[in-house]
N, C-alpha and C positions, 0 to 999 in steps of 0.2 A: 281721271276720277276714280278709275277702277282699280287698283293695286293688284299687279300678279302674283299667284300662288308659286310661296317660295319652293316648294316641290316640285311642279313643273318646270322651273326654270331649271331644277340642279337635275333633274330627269333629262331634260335633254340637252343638256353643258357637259353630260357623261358620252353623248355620242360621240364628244370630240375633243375630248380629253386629250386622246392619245392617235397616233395616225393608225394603229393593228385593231381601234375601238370597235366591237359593234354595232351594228343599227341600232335605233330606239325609235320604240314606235310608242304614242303616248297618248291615250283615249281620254276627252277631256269633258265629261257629263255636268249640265246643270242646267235649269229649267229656265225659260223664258225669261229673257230680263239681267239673269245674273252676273253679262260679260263675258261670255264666249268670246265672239268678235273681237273684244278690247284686251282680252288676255293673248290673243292670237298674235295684237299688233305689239304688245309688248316682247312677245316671245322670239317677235323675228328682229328685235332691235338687242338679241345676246350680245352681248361684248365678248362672250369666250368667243363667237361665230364669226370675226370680221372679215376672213376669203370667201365663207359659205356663199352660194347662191339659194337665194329666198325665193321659193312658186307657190303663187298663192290658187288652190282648186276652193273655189265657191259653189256647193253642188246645189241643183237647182237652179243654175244661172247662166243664162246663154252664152258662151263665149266664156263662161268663168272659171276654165280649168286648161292647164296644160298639156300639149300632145305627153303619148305616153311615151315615144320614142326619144323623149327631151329633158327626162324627168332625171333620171339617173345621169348622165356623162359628166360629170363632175359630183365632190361633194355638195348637198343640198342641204336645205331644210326648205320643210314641205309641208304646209298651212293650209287645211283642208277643215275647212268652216260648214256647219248645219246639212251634216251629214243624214240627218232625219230628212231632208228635204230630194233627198239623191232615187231615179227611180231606178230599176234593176238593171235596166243598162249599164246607168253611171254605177251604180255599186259593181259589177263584174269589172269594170274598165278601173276601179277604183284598189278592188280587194288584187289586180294584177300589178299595179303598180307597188304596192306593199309589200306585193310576195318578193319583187325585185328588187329591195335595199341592199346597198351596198355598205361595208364598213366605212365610217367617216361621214353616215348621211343621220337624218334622223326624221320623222314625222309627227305632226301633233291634228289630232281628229276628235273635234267639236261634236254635240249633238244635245239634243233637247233629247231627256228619256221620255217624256211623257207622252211625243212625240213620235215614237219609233213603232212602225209597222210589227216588229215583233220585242217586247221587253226587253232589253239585258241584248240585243244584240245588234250592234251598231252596223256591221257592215252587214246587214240580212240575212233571211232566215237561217241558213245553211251553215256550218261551220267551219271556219274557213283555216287550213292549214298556213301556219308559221313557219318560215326559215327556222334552221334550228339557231343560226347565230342572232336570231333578231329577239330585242329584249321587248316586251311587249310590259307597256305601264297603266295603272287609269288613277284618274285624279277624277276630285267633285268639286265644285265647285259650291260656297254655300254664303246665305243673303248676312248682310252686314247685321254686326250689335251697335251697339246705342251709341257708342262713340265713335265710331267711323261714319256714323250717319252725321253725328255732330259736326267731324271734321269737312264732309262733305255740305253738313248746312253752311259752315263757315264759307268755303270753297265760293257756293251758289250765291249766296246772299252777301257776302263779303265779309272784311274780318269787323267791320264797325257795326256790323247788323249782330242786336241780343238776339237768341234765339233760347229760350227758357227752357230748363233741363224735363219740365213737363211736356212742351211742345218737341223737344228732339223726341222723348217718349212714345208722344202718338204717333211724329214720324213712322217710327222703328213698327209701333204696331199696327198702323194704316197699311204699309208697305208691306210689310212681311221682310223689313228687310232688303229686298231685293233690288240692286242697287238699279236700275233703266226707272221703277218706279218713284224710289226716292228722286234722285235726281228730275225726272220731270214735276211731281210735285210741288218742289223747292224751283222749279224754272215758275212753277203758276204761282207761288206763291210771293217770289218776287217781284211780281210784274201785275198781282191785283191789286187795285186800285179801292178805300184808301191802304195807304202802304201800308204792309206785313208788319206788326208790333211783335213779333215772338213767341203768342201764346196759344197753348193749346186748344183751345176755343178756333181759333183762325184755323188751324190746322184739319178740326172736323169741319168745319164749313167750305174748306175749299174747292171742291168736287173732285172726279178723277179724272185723270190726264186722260188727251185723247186717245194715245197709242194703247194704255191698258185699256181703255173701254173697247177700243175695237180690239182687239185679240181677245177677252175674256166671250164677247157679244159672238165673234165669229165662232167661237168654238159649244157655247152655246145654243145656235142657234144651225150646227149641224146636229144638235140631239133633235130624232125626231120627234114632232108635235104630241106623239104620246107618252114618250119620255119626260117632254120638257117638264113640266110642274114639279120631275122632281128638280131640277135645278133653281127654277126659283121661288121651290122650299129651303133649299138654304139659303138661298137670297134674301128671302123674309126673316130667316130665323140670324142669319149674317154672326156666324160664330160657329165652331165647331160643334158636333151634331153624330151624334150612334144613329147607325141607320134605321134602327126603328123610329124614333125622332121624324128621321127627315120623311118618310114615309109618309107618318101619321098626318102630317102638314099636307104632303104633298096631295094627300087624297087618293090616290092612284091603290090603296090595297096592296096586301105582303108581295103576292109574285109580280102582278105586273110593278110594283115600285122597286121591287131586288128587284129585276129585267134593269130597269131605268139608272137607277146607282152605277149597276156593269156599263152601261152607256157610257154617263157622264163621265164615269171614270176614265172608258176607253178612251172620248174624245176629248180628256185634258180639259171641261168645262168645269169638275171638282179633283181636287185629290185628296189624298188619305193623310192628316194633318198628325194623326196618333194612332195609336191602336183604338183598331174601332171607332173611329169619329172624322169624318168628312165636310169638307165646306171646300172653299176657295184658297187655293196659293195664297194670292195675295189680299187681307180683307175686302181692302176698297174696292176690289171688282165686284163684289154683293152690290155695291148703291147702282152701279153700270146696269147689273141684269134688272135688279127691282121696279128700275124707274121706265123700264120697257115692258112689264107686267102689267096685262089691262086691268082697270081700277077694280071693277067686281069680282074679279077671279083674285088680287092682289089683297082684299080686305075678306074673301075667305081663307086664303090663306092665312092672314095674321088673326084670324078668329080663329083657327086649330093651331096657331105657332101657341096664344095663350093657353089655350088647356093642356097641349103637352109640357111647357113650359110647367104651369100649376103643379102636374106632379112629379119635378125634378125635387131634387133633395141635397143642400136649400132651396127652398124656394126661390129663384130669382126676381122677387116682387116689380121691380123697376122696370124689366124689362117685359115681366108678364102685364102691367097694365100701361107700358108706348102700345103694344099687341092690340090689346082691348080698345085703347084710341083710335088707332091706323082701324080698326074695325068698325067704328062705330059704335061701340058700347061702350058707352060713359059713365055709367053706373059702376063696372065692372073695372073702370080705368082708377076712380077712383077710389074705391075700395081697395085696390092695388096699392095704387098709391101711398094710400096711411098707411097699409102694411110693411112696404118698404119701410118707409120715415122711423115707424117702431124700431123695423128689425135695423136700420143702419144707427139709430141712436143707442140702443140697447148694445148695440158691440161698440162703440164708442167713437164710430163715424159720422161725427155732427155734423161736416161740413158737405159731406154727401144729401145730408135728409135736407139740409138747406137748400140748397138748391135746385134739389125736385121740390120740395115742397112751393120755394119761392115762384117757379116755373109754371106749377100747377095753378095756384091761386094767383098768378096775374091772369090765368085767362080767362076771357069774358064769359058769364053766362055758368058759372058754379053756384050751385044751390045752395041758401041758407044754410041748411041743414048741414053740406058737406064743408062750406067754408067755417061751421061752426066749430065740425070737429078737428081739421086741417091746421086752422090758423092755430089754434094752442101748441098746437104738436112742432110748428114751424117756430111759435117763443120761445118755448122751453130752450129747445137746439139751437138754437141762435143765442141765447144769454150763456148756454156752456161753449157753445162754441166758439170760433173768431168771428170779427167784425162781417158785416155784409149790409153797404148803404140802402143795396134793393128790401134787404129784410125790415129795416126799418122804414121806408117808404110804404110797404104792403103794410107794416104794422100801424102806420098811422092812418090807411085809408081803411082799414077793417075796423079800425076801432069807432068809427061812426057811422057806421051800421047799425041803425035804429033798430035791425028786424036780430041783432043778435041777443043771445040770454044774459041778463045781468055779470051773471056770475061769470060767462065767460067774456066779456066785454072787460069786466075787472082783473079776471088773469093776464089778459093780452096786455092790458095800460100796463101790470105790473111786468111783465117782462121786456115790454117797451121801454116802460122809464128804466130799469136797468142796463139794457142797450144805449141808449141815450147819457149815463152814466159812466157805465164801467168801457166801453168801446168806442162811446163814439167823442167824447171828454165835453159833453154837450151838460156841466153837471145843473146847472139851475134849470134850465127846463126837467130834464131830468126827475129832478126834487121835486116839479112839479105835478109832473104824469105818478109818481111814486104816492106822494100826499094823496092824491084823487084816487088813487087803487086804492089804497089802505084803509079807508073810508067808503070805498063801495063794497068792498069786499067783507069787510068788519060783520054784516047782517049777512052773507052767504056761503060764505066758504073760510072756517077760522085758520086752516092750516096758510092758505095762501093769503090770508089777513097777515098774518104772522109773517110770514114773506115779506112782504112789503114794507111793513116796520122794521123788518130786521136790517133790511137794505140801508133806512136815512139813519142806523146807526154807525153805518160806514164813518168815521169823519174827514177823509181826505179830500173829500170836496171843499171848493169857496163855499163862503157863503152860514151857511150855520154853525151856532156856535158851540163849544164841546159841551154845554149842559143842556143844550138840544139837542144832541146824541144822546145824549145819558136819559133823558126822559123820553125819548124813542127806544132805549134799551130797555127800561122798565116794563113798557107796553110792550114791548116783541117777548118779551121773557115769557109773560104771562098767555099772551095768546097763545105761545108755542104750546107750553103747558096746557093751556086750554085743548088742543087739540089733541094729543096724547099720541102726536106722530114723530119719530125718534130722527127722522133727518131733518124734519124741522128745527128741533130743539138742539141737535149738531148746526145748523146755518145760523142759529142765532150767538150759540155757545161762540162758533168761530169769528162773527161779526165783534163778537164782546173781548176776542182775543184783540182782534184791531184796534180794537178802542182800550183799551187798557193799556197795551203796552205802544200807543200813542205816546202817551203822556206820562210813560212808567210808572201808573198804579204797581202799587207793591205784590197786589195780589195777581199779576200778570202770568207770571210764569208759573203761578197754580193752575190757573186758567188753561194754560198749555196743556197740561200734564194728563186734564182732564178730556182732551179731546178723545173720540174714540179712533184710534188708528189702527185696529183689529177688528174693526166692525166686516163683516161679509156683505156688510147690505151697501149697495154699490151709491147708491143715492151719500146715504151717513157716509163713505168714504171718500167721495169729490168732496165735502163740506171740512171734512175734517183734511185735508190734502188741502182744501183755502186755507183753512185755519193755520197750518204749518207754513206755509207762506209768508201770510201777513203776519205771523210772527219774526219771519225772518225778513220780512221788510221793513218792520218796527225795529229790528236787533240793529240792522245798517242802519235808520237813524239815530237810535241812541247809540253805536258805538259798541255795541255787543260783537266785536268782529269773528272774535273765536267761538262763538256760540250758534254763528250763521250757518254754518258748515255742513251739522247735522241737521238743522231744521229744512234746510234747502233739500240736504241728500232725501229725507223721509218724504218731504211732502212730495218733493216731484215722483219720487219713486210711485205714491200712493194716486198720484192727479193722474200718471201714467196705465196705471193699474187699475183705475175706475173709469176712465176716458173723458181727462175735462184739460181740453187742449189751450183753453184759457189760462187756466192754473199754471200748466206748464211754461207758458209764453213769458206769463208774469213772473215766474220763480227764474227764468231766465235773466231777464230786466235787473233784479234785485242782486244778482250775483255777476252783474257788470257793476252794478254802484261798488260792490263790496271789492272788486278788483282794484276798481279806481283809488278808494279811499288809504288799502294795506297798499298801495305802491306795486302791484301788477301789474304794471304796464305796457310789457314785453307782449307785443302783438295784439294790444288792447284796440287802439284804434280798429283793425281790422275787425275785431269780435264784436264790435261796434255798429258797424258797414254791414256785416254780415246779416247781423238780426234788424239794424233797417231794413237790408233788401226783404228778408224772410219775412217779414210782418207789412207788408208795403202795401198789402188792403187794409192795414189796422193802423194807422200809423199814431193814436193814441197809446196803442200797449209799447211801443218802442220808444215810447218817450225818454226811459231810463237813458236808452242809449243814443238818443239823440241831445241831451244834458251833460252824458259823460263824454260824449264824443268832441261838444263843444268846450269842456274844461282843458279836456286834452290839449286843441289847439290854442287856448290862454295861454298855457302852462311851455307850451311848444312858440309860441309868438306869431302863431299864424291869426292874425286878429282875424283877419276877412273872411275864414274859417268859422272860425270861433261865434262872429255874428249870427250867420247863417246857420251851424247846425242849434246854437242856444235858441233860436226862432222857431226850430224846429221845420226848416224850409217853408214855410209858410204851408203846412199842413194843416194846423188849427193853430191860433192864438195861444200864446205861452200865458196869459190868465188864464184858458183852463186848462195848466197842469194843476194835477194836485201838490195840495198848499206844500209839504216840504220839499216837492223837485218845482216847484215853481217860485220857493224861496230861494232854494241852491244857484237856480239858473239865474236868477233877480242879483243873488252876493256876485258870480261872475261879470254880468254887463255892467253891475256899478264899478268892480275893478277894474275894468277894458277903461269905462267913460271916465275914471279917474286918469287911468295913465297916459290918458288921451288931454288930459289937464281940464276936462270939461267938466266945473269942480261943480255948477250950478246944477246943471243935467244931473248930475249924479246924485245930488243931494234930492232931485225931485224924484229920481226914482226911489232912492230909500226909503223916500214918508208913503211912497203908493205902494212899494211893497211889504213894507214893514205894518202897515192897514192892514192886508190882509191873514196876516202871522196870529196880530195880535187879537182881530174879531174870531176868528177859531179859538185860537186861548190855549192852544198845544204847544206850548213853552219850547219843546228839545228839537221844536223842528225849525227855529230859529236860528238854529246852533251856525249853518253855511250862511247865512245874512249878517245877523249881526255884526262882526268885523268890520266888514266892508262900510253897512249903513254907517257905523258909527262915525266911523272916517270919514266917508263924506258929507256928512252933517258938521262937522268940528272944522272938516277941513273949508266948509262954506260958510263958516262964524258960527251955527246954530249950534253952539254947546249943549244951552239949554236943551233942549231937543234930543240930543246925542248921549246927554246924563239921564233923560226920561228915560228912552231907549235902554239903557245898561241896567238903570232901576225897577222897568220892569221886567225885563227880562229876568233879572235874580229875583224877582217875588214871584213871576208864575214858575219859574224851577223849582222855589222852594227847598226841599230836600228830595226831590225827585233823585233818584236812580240813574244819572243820564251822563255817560262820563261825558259823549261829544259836547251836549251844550257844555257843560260846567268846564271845559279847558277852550272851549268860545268865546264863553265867558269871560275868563281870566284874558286872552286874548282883549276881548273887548274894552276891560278896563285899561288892558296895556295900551290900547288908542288911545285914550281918552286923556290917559296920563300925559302919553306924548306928548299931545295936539295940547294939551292946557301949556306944559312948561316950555314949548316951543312958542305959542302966542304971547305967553306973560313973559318971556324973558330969563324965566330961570332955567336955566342949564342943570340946577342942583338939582330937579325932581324927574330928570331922565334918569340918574340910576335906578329909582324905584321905577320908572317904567318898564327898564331894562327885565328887574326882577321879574316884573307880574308876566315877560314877555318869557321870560323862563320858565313859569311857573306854568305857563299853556305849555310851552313846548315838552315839559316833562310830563305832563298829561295826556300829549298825543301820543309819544312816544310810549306809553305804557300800552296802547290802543291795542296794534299801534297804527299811526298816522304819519309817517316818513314825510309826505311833502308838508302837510301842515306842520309838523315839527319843525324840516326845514326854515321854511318861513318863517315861524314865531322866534326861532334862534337866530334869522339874520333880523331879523326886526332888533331884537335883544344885542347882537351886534352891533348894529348902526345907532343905539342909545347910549351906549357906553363910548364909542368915537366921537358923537358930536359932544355930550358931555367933557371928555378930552381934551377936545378944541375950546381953547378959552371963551367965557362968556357964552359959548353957542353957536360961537358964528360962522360957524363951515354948518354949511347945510345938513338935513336931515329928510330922506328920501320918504316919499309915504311909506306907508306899512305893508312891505307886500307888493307894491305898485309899481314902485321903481321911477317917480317924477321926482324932482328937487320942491322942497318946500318955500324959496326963497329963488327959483328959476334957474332952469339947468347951464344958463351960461356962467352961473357964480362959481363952478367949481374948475372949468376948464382951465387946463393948464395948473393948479395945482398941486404942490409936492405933499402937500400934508404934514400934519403937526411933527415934531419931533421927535418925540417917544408915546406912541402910537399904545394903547392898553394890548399888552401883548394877547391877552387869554380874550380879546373882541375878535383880533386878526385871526387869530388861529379858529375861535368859533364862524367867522368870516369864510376863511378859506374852508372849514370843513361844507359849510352849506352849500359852497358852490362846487365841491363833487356830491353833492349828494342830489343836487339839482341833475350836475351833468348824468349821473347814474342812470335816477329817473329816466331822463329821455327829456327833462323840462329847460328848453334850451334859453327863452326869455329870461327865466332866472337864474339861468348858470351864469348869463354873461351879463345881466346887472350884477351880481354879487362881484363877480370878476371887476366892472368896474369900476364898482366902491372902495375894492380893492385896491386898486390901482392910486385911484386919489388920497387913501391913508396911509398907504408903506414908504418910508422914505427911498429914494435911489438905490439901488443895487451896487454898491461899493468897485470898485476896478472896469468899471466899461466909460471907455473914452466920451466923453465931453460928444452933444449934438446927437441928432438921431442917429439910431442906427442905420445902417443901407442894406433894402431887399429886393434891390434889383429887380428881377418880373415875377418875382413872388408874393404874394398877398403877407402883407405887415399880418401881426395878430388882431391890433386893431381893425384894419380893414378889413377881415375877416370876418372878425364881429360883428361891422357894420354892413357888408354883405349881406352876411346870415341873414340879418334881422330885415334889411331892405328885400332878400329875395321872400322875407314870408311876408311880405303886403305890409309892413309898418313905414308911418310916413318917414321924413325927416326932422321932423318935430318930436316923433314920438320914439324913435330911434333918440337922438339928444337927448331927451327926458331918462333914457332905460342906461345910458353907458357916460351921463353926467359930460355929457360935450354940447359945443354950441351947432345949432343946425349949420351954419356955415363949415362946422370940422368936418361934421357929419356927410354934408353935399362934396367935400375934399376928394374923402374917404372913398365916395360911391365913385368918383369920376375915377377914382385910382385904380379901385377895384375891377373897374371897367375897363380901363385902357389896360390892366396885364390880363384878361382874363380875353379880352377880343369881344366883351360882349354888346352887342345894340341898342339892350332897352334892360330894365327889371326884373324884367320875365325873362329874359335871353340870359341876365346875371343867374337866375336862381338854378337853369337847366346846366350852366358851365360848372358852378359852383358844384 
């Protein structure tokens, strides 16, 4: 567990180097805990040493040492452990065996300094002469950093047990480091019951191990009884401490507490952590001594730890009113308390003041008065900060407290309902706690009236419509103005950004311009830091892709710079979408994973990348994937993402449930989520939907329906700004086109499909949009082939989907027309490197094998299949791939135009050269 110090080991591998070598004698100092012992047992397992003879002296231990006349007659090595524990006997019997090394031997000599009868000098007081040939070494020995603690949690708790880089943390500063401490810790923490989850919370509650408690208590509790207080004045104060500090706690007055300090220090019960400041080796022996402190002498001490604390500078507010608590002054505890909340919000650690504040106000028996001033301080921090379910829990049970004042009963709804909004994706209730602030508040406080209104101008919630935003915009304007307070009229300004460049009003990007992102005043600068955001989360969905870059760089820089951890989270989110859409994809998934795991108490704000991450696996063919993260793991309900990633994620399952041929399903999801696009009335956030809807409306007969769809989509774009809808758009008509001249029979009206499918894809490509290019030009491909094929009648794959229109066994076997449009094949063949580039393997090898079915034979290869022995054919390969990522056999046939009976061929072949058992066994060989 312990790793030996590479110095010592090569300090005594020089005794015996050479057979003319000198002695090495090698002093090996470190305090309690650190692996003396264990460095010792390593030492004598040298590999340069394999004739040496090994004697181990354990001083202080009956029988634990060698005659002296036995010690020398051969070369040795000579392991001589806690030497602090040796009394002058053994030290004279010890310092002669020393003096007698011979060349060829060597010795290594442990000791605790803090330990030692006289400092600095291990073998006693007197100084002891040296052979001249003897090389005389010291080593120290010093407590683990944070990643060998890590490696050692691993070690204890095993390698399947998480252990959160926060909880290795409090390890490392629980412990001191010191490895005997960690390691038992990490034995209790394995072993309480319920089992260890990882996080640092578990890690302060688990108490201390017995071996520290008793060695910090013994050493302790030789200070005499007029000494002790000053020890458990550090124990109360439990951090490092200037000895006037500990003094002033301790009560004991200047000399007899300097008397007391020289004690404790003498007797190893504190030691000197820094210059000038004292406490405890290892922290967690403070809770050891404390909880052996009787209660009335324990709760004056923590009534003098607060007043000295009071005049440190900062103030430690936090820890000066737990002081006040542990005292019994409550008054004094929370007054503390808000001072903290101020000073951790005001430097921009929300999530700090949350959770004392949350702390504070659940417990029972806080007064009106204090829960009055408390609870605002704990909204505010909680709407800038990240999610916290408990914050919302206290938020809703304070808010019906009859005994609280109007006005603040109205701020708390309103930062409620914004919790309930923006974090927790809770958005109609939400709307509703927001309406009822806006309306209490209106008669008493106009700046946070303003608030409130500014908020339901948001529109990315369900549910209201965009000219319900806009006459919430109206009012918030005014009230802003009304109040004459400038961070107000920035949180409406930046709300107004959202809402504009929604729906790409013209005047949007004026809008921008005029944010204040120079402002000093730190409020106006998180506001205008949103506002740079949600312009750049309006710019990915219109398609502003080159324009995201800077707006991201500014705002986060500015959300960073004022402290609104939110902003930051969010600008996160919107620069995964924007990777996704330009063909980023190169370690995308992971950057994905990542900001799930990091937001995994908010898992509303990670939506982006629980949508992007499910696209990934569409696009990759891991359906069973795909389901799961577009669901969002069953964290909330994908109705409440907001309306455009709850569209995008809506265009993806309807493609899955098409190429799953499940053409009804699919169609009833389009008209549920095409409902909710079109009651908002935000046209461009349509743009990932509509394709898809359309298709499965046409593809289920409902034309009608499917031309409504296209119809209004082009009236509420209008002449909007929005390049993504308007090449969706075109996109869309190219379904429609399709799916008519495939229904009626004419084959003549796919060229123009063909075009409009060009006409997207050169739209994307301007973006640009690489995989939807992709796509729209195999689409555009596969209209110009069936047209080709006389009358129609070689099938025509969906759009994008990759199922046969006319059922995937009509094409197997196949050779395809005879003179094939050459300038389809080659646009063919380009999309399936452009798939494969990607990383989007589902579509590399549908394209491939549409391919397949339109090019004639390949001239000079003999007659009948080819022979691959115990190699995987390309085909099977293919059908592998796609079977190792969870697609059926049904849906595999649909993707590579074979009958599932090829396709069951293919697997069993795949299987028999590959050795593999089952699916799962094919995907780990493969």
């Amino acid at each position: 567990m312990i790793a030996t110090c590479g110095s010592a080991r090569r300090s005594l591998a020089r005794a015996f180097a050479a057979p003319d070598a000198g002695p090495v004698l090698l002093f090996v100092e470190g305090a309690a805990g650190l692996g003396k012992t264990h460095l010792l047992r390593e030492l004598a397992e040298l590999p340069e040493t394999p004739d040496v003879a090994r004697l181990w002296w354990r001083c202080g231990a009956e029988g634990g040492r060698p005659e002296e006349d036995e010690v020398w007659r051969e070369p040795a090595l000579l392991l001589v452990d806690d030497v602090h524990r040796a009394d002058q006997d053994e030290l004279r019997r010890l310092r002669r065996v020393l003096a007698g090394m011979e060349p060829g031997s060597a010795a290594a000599v442990t000791y605790r300094p803090e330990e030692l009868p006289v400092p600095g000098m291990p073998l006693g007081g007197s100084a002891m002469t040296y052979p001249f040939r003897l090389t005389v070494l010291g080593d120290r020995l010093a407590p683990w950093d944070e990643e060998r603690v890590r490696r050692a949690a691993a070690e204890v708790l095993g390698e399947g047990e998480s252990c959160t880089a926060e909880a290795v943390s409090a390890l490392r500063e629980r412990t001191g480091g010191v490895p005997r401490a960690v390691v038992d810790l990490l034995a209790m923490l394995r072993e309480q019951r319920p089992a260890f989850t990882g996080t640092a919370a578990e890690v302060a509650a688990a108490g201390v191990p017995a071996r520290l408690a008793e060695l910090v208590l013994s050493r302790t509790y030789a200070v005499s009884p007029a000494h002790r207080p000053l020890v458990w004045a550090a124990a109360v104060l439990d951090g490092p401490a200037a000895r006037d500090e500990l003094i002033a706690v301790s009560g004991l007055g200047a000399v007899p507490g300097g008397d007391a300090l020289l004690r404790a220090l003498e007797s190893a019960a504190l030691a000197e952590l820094g210059e000038g400041r004292y406490g405890f080796a290892v922290p967690l022996a403070a809770d050891a001594v404390r909880d052996t402190v009787p209660g009335p002498v324990r709760q004056d001490l923590h009534r003098r730890a607060a007043g000295v604390l009071s005049r440190r500078q900062p103030v430690p507010w936090a820890a000066v009113g737990a002081h006040h608590r542990a005292a019994g002054e409550y008054r004094g505890w929370l007054r503390a308390v808000e001072k903290a909340a101020e000073s951790a919000a005001a430097s921009g650690r929300h999530q700090e003041a949350i959770t004392l504040l949350e702390r504070t106000l659940a417990t029972p028996g806080i007064p009106p008065q204090a829960r009055a001033r408390l609870a605002p301080l704990l909204a505010r921090n909680a709407v800038t900060g990240l999610r916290s379910d408990q914050t919302v829990e206290v938020l809703e049970q304070i808010v019906r407290d009859a005994d609280l004042p109007p006005a603040v009963r109205g701020e708390l709804r309103l930062d409620l309902g914004l919790m309930l909004s923006n974090q927790m994706g809770r958005f109609a209730e939400g709307w509703r706690v927001l309406e009822v602030a806006a309306a209490e508040l209106r008669e008493v406080r106009s700046v946070l009236a303003a608030r409130a209104m500014a908020a339901l101008v948001t529109p990315y919630w369900p549910g209201a419509s965009l000219d319900v935003h806009r006459g919430w915009l109206i009012k918030a304007a005014a009230a802003a103005d009304d109040s004459g307070d400038d961070a107000m009229r920035t949180a409406v300004l930046a709300n107004h950004v959202g809402l504009a460049m929604s729906w790409a009003d013209p005047e949007a990007w004026d809008l921008v311009e005029r944010l204040p992102v120079q402002s000093t005043d730190p409020a106006c600068a998180r506001q205008a830091a949103r506002g740079l955001c949600n312009a750049a989360d309006s710019a990915v969905w219109l398609g502003f892709y080159r324009r995201v870059d800077g707006l991201l760089t500014e705002g986060r820089e500015l959300a960073t710079r004022s402290g609104a951890p939110y902003t930051e989270h969010s600008a996160s989110g919107t620069r995964l979408l924007q990777e996704w859409w330009t063909g980023q994809w190169l370690g995308l998934a992971k950057r994905c994973e990542d900001f799930v795991a990091d937001t995994a108490d908010m898992p509303f704000l990670s939506s982006d990348a629980y949508v992007v991450r499910g696209l990934l696996a569409v696009a990759q063919g891991d359906w069973g994937e795909a389901r799961a993260w577009l669901s969002q793991r069953g964290t909330f309900g994908t109705e409440n993402l907001p309306v455009p990633l709850g569209a995008t994620a809506a265009g993806a399952v309807i493609r899955l449930t098409l190429a799953r041929q499940e053409v009804a399903d699919a169609a009833e999801q389009a008209r549920s989520a095409w409902t909710v696009v079109a009651d908002k009335g935000v046209w461009p956030w349509a743009a990932e939907l509509a394709p898809w809807a359309v298709e499965a409306l046409a593809r289920a007969g409902d034309t009608a329906t499917a031309h409504v769809m296209v119809r209004d989509f082009a009236q509420g774009l209008g002449d909007a700004d929005a390049p993504a809808a308007r090449a969706a758009l075109s996109w869309s008509r190219a379904v429609l086109a399709e799916s008519e001249a495939l229904a009626e029979g004419r084959p003549d009206g796919l060229p123009a499909a063909a075009e409009t499918y060009r006409k997207a894809a050169a739209a994307y490509a301007e973006l640009p949009r690489p995989y939807s290019q992709a796509l729209t030009t195999e689409c555009a491909a596969r209209c110009e082939l069936a047209a080709d094929a006389e009358g129609g009648a070689v099938e025509s794959a969906a759009a994008g989907a990759g199922e046969s229109r006319t059922g995937p066994a009509a094409s197997a076997g196949r050779e395809g027309p005879p003179n094939p449009s050459a300038s389809a094949i080659a646009e063919l063949e380009s999309c399936a490197q452009h798939f494969t580039d990607l990383g989007a393997v589902w579509d590399a090898t549908r394209a491939r094998a549409l391919l397949r079915t339109r090019q004639p034979a390949k001239k000079g290869r003999p007659p009948g299949r080819p022979s691959h022995s115990d190699q995987l054919s390309p085909r099977e390969a293919e059908v592998a791939q796609l079977a190792s990522s969870g697609l059926t056999n049904r849906e595999i046939a649909a993707t590579l135009h074979l009958s599932p009976r090829t396709v069951e061929q293919h697997i069993a072949g795949a299987m028999r050269k590959t050795g593999a058992l089952s699916r799962r066994d094919l995907a780990h060989r493969l």
